[in-house]
C-alpha positions in Angstrom: 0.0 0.0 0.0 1.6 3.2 -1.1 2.5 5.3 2.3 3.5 2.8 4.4 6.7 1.2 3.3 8.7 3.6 4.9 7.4 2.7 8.0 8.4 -0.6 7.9 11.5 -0.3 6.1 13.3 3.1 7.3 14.0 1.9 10.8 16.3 -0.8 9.9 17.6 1.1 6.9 18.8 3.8 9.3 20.2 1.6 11.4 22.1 0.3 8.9 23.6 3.6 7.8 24.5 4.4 11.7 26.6 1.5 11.0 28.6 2.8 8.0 32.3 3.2 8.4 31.6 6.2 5.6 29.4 9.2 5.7 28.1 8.5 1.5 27.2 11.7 -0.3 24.1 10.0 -1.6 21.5 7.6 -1.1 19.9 5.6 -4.0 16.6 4.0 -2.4 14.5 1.1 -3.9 11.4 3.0 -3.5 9.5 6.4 -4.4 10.6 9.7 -3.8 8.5 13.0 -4.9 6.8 10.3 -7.6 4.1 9.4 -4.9 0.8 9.9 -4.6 1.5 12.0 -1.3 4.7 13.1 -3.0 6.4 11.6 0.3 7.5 8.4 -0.9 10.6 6.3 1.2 13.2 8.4 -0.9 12.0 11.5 0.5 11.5 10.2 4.8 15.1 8.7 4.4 16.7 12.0 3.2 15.0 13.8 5.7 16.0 11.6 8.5 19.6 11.2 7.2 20.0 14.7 6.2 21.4 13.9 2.9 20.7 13.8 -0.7 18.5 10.8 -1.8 16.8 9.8 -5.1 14.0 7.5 -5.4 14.3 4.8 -7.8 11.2 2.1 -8.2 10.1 -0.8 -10.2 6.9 0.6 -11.0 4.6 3.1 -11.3 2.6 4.5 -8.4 0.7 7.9 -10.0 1.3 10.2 -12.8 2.1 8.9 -16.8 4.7 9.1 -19.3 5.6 8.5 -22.9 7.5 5.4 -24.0 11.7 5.9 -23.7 13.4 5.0 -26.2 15.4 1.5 -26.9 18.8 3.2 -25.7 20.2 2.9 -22.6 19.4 6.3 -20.7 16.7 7.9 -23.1 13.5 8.9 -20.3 10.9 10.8 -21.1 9.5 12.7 -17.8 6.6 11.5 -15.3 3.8 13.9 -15.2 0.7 14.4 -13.4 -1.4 17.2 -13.3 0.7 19.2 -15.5 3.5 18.8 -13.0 6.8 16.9 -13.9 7.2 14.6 -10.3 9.9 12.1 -11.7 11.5 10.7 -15.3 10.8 7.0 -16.9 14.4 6.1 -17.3 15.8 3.4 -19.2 18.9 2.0 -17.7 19.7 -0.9 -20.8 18.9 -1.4 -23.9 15.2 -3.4 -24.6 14.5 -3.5 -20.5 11.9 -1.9 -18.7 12.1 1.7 -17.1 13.1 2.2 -13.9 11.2 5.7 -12.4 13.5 8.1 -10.7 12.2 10.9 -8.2 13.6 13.1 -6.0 13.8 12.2 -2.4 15.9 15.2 -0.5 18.3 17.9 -1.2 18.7 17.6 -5.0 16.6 18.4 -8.0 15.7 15.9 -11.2 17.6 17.7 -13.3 21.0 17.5 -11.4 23.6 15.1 -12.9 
């Protein structure tokens, strides 16, 4: 059910990262960010609590639409809903499925 995962999973993710020997400059997370229905997906809770950048990176799609990428390894086309851009369809290999990327904390979609 969209909302709750980060309930269950940030606990033991943060207490895995107070574990770290390294202070990383950014998290990746298997989950939603802005691209939520409550535009609070796990990406976004985690950078909050960890105080550090954090991009949202999912399997599949919880809200909003998007044209077909292209074939190529990083052609996206963007995630909209409502007229607002909340993520980008990205495809990470050639003839796979897109991943969809959303901003969790402390960066911005079109950062590289």
């Amino acid at each position: 059910m969209p909302g709750l995962l980060s309930f269950r999973e940030a606990p033991l993710t943060l207490a895995a990262c107070r574990k770290l020997a390294i202070t990383p400059g950014l998290f990746l997370v298997d989950g939603h960010g802005y691209a939520h229905p409550r535009r609070m997906g796990i990406a976004c809770h985690l950078g909050l609590l960890l105080d550090t950048p954090t991009i949202g990176c999912a399997k599949s799609l919880l809200i909003g639409t998007h044209e077909t990428p292209g074939d190529l390894a990083g052609d996206w086309k963007p995630i909209m809903d409502n007229g607002e851009v909340i993520g980008a369809a990205v495809r990470t290999r050639s003839g796979v499925r897109p991943v969809y990327v959303s901003v969790g904390n402390k960066i911005s979609l079109e950062q590289r």
